[in-house]
Gaussian input, Z-matrix of N, CA and C with variables (Angstrom, degrees):
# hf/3-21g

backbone

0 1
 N
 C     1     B1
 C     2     B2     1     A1
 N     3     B3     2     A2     1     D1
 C     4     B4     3     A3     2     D2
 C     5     B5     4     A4     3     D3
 N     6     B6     5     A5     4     D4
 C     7     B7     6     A6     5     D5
 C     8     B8     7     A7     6     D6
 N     9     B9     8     A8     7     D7
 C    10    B10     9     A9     8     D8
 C    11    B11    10    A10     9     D9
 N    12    B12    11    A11    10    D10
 C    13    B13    12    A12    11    D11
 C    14    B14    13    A13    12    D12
 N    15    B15    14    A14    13    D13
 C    16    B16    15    A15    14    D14
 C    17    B17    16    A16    15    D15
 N    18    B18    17    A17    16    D16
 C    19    B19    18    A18    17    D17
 C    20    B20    19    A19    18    D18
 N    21    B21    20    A20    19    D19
 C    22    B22    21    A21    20    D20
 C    23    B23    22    A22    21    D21
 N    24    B24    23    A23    22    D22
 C    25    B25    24    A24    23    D23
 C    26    B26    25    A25    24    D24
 N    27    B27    26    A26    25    D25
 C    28    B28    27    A27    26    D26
 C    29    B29    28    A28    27    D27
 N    30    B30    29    A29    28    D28
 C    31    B31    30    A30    29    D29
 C    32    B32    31    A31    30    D30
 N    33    B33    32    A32    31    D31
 C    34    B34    33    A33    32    D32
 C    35    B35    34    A34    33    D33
 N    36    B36    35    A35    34    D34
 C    37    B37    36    A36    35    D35
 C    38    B38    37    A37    36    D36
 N    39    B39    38    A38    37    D37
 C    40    B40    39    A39    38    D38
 C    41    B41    40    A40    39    D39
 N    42    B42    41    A41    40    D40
 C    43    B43    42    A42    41    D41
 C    44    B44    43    A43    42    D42
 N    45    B45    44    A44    43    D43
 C    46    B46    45    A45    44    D44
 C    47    B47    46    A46    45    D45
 N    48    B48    47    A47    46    D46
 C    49    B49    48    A48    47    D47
 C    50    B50    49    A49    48    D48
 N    51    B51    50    A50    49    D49
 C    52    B52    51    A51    50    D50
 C    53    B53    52    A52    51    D51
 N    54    B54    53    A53    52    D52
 C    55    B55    54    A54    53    D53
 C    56    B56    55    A55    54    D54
 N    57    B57    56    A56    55    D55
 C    58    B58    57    A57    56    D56
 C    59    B59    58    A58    57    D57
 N    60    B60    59    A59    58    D58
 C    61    B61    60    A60    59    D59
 C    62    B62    61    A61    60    D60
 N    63    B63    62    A62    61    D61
 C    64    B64    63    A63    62    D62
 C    65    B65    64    A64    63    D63
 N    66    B66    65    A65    64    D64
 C    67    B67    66    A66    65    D65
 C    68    B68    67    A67    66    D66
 N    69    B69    68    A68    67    D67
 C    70    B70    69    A69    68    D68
 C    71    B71    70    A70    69    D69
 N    72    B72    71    A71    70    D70
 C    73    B73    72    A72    71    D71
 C    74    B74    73    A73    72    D72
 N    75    B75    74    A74    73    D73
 C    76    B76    75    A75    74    D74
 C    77    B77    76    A76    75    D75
 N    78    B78    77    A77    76    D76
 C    79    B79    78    A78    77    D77
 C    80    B80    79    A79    78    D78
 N    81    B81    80    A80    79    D79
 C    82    B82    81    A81    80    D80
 C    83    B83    82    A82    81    D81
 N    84    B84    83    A83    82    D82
 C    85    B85    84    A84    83    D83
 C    86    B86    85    A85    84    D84
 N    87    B87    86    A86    85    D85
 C    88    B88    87    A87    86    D86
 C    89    B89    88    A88    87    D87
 N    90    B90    89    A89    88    D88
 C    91    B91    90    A90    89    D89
 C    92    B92    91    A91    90    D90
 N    93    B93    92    A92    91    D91
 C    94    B94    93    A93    92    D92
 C    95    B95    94    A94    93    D93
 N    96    B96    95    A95    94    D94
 C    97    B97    96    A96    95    D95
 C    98    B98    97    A97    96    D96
 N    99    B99    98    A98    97    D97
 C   100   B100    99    A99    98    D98
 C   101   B101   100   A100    99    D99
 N   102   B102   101   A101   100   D100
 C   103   B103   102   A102   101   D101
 C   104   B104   103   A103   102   D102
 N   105   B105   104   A104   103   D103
 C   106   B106   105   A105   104   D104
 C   107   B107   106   A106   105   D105
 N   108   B108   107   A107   106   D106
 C   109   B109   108   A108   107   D107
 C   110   B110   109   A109   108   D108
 N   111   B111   110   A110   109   D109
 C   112   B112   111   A111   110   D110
 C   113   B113   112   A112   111   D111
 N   114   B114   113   A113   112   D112
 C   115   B115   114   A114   113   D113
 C   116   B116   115   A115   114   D114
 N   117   B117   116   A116   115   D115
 C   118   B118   117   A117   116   D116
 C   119   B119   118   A118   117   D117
 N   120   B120   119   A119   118   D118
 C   121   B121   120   A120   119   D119
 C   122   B122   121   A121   120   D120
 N   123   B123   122   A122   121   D121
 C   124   B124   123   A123   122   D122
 C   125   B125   124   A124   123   D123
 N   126   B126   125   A125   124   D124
 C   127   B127   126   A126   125   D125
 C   128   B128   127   A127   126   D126
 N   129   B129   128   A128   127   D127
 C   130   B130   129   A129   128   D128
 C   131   B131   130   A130   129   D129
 N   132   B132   131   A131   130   D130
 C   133   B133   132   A132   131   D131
 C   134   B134   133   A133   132   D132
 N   135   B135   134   A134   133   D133
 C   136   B136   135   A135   134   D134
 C   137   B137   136   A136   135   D135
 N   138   B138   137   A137   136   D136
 C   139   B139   138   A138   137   D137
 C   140   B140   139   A139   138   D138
 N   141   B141   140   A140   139   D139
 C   142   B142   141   A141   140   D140
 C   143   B143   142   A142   141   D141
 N   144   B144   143   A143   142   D142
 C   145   B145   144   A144   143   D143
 C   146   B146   145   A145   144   D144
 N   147   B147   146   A146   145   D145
 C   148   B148   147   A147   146   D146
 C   149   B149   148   A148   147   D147
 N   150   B150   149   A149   148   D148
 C   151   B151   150   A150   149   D149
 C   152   B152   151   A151   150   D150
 N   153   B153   152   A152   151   D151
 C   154   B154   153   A153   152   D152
 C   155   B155   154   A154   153   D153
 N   156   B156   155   A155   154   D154
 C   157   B157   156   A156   155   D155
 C   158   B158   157   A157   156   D156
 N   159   B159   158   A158   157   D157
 C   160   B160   159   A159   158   D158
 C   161   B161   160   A160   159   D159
 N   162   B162   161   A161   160   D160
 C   163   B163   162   A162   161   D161
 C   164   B164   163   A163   162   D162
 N   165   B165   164   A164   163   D163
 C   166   B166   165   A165   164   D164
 C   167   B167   166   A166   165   D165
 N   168   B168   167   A167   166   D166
 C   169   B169   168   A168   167   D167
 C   170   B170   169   A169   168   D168
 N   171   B171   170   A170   169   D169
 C   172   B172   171   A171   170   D170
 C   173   B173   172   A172   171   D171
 N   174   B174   173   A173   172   D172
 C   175   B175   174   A174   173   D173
 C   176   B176   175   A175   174   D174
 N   177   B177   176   A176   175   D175
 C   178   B178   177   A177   176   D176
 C   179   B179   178   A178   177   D177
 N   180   B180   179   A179   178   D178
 C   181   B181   180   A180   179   D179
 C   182   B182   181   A181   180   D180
 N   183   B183   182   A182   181   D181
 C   184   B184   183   A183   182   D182
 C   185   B185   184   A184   183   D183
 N   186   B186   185   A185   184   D184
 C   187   B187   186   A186   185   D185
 C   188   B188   187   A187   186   D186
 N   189   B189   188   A188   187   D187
 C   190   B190   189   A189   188   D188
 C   191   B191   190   A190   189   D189
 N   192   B192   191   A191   190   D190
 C   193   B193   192   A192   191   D191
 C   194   B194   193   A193   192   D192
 N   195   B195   194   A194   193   D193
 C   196   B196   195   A195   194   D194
 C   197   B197   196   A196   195   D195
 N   198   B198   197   A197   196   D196
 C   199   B199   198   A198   197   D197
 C   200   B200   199   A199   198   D198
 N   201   B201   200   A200   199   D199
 C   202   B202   201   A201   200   D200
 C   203   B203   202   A202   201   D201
 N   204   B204   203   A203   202   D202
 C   205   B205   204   A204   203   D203
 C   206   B206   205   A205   204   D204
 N   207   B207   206   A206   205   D205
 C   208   B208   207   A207   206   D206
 C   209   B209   208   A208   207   D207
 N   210   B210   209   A209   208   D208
 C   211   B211   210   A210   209   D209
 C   212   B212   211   A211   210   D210
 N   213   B213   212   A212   211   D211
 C   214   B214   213   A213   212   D212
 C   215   B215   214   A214   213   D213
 N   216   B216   215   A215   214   D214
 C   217   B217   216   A216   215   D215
 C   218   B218   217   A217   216   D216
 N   219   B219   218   A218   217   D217
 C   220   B220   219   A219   218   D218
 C   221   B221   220   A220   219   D219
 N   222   B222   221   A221   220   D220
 C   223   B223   222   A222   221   D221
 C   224   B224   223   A223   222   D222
 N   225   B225   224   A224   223   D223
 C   226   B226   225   A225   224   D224
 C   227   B227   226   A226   225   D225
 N   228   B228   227   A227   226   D226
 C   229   B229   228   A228   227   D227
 C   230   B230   229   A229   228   D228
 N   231   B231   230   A230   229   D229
 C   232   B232   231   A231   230   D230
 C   233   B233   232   A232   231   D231
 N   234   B234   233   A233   232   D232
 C   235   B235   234   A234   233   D233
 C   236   B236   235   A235   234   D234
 N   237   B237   236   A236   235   D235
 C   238   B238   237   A237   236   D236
 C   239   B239   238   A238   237   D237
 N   240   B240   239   A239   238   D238
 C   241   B241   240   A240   239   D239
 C   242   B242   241   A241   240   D240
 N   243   B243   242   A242   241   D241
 C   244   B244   243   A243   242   D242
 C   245   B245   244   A244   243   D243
 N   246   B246   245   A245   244   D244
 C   247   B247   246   A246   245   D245
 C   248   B248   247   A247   246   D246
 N   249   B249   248   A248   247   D247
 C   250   B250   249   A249   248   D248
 C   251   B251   250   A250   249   D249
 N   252   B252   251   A251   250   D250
 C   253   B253   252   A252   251   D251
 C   254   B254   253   A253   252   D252
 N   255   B255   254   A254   253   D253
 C   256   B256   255   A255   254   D254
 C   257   B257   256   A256   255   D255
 N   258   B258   257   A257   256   D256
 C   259   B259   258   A258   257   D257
 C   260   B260   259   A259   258   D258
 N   261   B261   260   A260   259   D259
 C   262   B262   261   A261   260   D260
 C   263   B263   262   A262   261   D261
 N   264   B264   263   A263   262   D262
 C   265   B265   264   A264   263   D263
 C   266   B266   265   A265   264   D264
 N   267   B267   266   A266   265   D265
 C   268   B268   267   A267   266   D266
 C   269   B269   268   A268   267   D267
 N   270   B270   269   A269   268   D268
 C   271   B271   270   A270   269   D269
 C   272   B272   271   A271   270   D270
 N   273   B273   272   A272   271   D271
 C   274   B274   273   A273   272   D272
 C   275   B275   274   A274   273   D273

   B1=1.4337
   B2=1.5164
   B3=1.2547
   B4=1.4531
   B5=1.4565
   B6=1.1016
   B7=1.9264
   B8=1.1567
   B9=1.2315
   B10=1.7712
   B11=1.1169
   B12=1.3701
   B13=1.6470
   B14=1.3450
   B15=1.8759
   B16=1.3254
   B17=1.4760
   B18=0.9042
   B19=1.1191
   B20=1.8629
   B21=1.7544
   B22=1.4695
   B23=1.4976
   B24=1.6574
   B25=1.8380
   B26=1.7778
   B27=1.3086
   B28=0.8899
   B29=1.2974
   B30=1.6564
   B31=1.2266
   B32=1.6376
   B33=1.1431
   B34=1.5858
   B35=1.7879
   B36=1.7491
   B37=1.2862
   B38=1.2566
   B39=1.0320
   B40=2.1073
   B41=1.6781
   B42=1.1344
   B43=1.7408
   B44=1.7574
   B45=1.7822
   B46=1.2070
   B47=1.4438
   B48=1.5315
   B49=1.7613
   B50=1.4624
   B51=1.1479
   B52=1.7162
   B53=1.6438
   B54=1.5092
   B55=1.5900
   B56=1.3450
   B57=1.3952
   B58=1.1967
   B59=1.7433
   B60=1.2034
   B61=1.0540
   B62=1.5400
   B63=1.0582
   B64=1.5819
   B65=1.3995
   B66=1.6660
   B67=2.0573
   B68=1.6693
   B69=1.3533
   B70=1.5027
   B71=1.5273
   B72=0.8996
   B73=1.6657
   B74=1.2780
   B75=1.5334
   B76=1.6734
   B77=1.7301
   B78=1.5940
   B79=1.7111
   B80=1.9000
   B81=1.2104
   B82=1.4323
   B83=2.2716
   B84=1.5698
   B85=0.8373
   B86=1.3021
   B87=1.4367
   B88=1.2048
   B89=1.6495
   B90=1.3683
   B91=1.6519
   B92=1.5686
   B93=1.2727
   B94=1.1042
   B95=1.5312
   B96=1.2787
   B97=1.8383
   B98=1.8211
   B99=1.2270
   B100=1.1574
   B101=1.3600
   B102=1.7411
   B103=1.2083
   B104=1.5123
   B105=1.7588
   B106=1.5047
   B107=1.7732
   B108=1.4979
   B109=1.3393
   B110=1.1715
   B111=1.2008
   B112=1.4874
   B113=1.6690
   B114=1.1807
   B115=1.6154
   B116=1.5578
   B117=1.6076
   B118=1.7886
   B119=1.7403
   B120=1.5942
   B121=0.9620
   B122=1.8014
   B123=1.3793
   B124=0.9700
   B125=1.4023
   B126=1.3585
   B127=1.4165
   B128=1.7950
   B129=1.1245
   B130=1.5568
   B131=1.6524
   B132=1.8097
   B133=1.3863
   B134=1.7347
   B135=1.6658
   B136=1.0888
   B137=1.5411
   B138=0.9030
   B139=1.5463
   B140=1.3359
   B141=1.2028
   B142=1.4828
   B143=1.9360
   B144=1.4397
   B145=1.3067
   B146=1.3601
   B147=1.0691
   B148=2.2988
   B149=1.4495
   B150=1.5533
   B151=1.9851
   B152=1.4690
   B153=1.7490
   B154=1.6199
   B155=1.5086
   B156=1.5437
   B157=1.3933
   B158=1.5194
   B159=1.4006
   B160=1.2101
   B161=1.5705
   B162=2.2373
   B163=1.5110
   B164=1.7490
   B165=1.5970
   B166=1.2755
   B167=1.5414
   B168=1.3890
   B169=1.7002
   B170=1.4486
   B171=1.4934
   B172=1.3131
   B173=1.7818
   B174=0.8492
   B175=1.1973
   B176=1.6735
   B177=1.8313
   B178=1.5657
   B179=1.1867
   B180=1.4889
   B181=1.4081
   B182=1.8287
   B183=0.7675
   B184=1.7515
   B185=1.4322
   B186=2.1966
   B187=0.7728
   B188=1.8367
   B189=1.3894
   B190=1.0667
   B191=1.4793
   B192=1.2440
   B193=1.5928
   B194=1.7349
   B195=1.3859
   B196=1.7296
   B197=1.3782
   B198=1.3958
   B199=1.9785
   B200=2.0033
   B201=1.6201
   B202=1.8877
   B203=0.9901
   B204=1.3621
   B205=1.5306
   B206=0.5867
   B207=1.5363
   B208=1.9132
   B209=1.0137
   B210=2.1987
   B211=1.3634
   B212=1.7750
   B213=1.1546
   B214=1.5520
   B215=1.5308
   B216=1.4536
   B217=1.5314
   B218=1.1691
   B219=1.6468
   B220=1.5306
   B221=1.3897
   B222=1.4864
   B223=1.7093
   B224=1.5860
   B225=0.8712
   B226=1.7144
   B227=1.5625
   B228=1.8250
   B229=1.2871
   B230=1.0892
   B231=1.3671
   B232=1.7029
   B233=1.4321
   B234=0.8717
   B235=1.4681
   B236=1.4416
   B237=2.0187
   B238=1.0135
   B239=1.8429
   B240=1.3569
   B241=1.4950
   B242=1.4613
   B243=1.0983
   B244=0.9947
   B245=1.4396
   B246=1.2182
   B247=1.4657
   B248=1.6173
   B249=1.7275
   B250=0.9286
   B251=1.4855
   B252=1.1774
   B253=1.4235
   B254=1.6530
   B255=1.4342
   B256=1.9523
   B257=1.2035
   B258=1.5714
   B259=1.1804
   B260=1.7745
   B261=1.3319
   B262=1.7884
   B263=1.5643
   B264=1.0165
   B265=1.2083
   B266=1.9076
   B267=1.0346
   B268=1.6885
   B269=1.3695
   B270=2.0592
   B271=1.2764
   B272=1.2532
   B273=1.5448
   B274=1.3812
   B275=1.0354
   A1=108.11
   A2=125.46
   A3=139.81
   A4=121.00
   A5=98.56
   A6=103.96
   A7=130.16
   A8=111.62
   A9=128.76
   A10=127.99
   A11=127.21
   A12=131.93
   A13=94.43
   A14=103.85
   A15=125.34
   A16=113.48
   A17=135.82
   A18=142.43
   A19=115.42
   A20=97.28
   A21=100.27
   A22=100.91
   A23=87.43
   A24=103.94
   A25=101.94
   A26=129.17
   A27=144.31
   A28=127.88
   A29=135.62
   A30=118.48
   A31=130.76
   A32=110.97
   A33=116.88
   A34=92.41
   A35=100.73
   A36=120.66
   A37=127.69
   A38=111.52
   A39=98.51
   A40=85.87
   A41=123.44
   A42=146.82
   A43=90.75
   A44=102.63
   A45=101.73
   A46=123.43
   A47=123.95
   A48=123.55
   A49=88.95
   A50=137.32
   A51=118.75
   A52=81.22
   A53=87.19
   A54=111.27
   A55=115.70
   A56=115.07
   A57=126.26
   A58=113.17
   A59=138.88
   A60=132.92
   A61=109.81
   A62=107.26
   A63=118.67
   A64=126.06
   A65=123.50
   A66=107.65
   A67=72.62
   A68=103.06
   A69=105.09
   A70=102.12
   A71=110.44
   A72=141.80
   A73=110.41
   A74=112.28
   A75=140.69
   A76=103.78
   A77=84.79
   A78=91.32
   A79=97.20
   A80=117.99
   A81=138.75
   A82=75.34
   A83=106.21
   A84=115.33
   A85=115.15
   A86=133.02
   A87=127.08
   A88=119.19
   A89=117.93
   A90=119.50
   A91=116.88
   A92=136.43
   A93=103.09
   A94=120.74
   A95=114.98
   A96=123.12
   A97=102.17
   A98=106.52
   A99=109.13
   A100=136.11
   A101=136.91
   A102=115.03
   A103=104.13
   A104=102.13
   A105=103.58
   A106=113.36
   A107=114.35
   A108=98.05
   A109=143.43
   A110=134.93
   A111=140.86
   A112=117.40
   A113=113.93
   A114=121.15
   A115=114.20
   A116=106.04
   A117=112.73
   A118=86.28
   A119=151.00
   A120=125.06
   A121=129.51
   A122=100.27
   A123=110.74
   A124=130.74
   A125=115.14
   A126=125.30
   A127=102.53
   A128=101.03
   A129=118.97
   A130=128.78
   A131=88.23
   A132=113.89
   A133=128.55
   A134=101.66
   A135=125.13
   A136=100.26
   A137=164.53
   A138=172.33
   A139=101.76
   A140=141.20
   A141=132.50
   A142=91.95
   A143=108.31
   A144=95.82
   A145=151.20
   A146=113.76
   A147=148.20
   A148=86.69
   A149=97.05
   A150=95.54
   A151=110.71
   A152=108.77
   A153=104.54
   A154=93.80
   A155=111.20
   A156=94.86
   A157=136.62
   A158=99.13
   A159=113.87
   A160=142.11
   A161=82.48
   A162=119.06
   A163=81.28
   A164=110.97
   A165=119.03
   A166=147.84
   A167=89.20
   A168=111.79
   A169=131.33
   A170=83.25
   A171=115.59
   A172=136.45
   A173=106.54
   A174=135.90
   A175=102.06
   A176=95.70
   A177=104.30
   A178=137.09
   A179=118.05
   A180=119.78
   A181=90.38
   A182=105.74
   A183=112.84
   A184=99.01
   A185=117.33
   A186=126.40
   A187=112.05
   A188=111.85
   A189=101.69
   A190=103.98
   A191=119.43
   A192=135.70
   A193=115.50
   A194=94.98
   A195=119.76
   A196=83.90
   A197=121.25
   A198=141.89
   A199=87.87
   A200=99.87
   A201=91.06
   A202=125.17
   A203=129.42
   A204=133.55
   A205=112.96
   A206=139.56
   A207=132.87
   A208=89.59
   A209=100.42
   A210=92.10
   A211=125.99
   A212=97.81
   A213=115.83
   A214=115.46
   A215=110.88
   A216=104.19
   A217=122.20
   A218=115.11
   A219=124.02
   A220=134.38
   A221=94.58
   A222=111.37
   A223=86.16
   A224=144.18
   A225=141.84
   A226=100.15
   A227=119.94
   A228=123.44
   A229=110.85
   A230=108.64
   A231=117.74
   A232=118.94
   A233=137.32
   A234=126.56
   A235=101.13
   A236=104.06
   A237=126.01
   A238=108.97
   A239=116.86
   A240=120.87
   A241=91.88
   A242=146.26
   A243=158.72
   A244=136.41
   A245=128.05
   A246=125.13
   A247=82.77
   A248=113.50
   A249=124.54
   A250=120.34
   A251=148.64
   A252=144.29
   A253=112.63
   A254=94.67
   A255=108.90
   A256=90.92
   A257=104.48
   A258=118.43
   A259=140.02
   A260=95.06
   A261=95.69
   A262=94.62
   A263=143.83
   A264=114.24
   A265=99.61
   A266=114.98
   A267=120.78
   A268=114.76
   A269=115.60
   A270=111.90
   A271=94.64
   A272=113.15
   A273=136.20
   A274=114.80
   D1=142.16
   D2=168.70
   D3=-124.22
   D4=123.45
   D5=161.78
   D6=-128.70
   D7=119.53
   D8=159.99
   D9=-65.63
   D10=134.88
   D11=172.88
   D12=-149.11
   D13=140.03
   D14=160.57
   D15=-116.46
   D16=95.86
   D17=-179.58
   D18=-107.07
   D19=134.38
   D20=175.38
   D21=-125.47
   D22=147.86
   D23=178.71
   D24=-109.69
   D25=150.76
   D26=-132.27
   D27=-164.57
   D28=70.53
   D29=-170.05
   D30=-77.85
   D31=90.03
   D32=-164.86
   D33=-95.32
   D34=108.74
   D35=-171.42
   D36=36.00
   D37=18.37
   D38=170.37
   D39=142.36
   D40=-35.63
   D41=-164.91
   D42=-80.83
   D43=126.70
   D44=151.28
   D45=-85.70
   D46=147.63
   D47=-172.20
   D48=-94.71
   D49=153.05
   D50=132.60
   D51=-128.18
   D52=161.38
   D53=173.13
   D54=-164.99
   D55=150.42
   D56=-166.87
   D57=-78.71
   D58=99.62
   D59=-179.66
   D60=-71.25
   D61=-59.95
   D62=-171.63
   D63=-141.92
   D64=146.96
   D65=-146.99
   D66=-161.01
   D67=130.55
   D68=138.38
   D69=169.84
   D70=165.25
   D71=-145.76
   D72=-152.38
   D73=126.51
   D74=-173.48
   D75=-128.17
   D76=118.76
   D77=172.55
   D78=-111.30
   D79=123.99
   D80=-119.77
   D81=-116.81
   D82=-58.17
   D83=-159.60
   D84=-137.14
   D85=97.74
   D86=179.84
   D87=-110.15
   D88=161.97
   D89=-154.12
   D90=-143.74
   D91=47.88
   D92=-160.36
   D93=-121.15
   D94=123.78
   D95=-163.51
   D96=-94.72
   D97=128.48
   D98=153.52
   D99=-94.45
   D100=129.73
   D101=177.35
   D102=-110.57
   D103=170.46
   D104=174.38
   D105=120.90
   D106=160.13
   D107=149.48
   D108=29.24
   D109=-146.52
   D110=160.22
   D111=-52.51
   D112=-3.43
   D113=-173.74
   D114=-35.56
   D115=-37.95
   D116=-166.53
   D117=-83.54
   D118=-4.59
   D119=146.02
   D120=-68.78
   D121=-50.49
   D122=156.16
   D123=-33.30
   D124=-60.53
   D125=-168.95
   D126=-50.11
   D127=-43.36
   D128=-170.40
   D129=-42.18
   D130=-50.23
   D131=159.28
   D132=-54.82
   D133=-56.51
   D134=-179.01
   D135=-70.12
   D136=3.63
   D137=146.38
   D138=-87.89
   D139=-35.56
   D140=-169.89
   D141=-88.17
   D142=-53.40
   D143=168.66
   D144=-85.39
   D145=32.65
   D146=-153.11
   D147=-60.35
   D148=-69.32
   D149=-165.13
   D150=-46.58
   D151=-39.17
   D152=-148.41
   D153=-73.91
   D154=-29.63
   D155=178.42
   D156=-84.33
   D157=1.23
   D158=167.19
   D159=-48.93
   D160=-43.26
   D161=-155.62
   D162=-76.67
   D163=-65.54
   D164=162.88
   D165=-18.52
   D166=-38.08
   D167=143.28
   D168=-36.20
   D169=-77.84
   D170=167.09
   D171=-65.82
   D172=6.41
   D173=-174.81
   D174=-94.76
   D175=-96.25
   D176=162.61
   D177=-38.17
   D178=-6.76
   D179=-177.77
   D180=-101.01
   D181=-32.40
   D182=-161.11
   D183=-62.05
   D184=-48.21
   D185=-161.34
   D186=-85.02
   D187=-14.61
   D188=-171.65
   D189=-109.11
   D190=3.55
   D191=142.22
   D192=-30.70
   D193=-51.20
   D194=-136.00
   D195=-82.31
   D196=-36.91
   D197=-134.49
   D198=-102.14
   D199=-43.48
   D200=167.63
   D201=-86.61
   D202=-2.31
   D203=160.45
   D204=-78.56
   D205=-48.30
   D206=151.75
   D207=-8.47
   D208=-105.00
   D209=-143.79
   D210=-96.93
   D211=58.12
   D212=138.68
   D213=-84.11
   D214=-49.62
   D215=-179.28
   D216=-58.41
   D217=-32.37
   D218=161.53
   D219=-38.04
   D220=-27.84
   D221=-162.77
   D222=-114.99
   D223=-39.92
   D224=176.10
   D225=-46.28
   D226=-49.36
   D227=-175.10
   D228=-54.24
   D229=-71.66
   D230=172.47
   D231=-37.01
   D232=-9.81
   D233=172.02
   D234=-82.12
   D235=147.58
   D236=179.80
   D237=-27.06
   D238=-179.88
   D239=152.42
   D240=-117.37
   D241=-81.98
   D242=175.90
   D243=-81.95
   D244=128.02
   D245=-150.06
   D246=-130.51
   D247=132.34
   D248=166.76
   D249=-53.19
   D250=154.64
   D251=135.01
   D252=-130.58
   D253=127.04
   D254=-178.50
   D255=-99.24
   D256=173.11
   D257=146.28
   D258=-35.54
   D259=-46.75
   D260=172.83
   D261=-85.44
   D262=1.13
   D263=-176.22
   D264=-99.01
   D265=-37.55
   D266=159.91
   D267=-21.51
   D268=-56.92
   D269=-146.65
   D270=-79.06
   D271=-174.60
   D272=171.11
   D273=-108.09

């Protein structure tokens, strides 16, 4: 599996931006055996459908990529702009 991210940071007035430029994800090689029971019906399906679930993979990974770069940017906002410093807070 591989994943790409382009991401830009951004100081929009005192506020850090981040944003997702670019996201995607390749599942190269997928595998999946069932045991048990009815499994050799199963299996049958799940082999006829390998790629689609692959793409599907890849999809959900892409998208829930996208969903923590949000809210990182959420929490980038929320930080202070400016942080006081006094005098006692200077000394050592």
């Amino acid at each position: 599996m591989e994943v790409e991210l382009k991401l830009g940071l951004e100081n929009q007035e005192g506020s850090l931006d981040l944003k997702l430029k670019d996201c995607g994800s390749s599942v190269k090689d997928i595998s999946i055996k069932l045991d048990g029971g009815a499994s050799w019906l199963y299996q049958g399906i799940i082999d006829a459908f390998e790629e689609n679930i692959g793409s599907t993979v890849e999809n959900a990974i892409t998208k829930k990529l996208g969903n923590g770069i949000s809210r990182l940017d959420s929490y980038l906002k929320s930080l202070p702009k400016e942080v006081p410093v006094d005098d006692h807070s200077s000394e050592k």
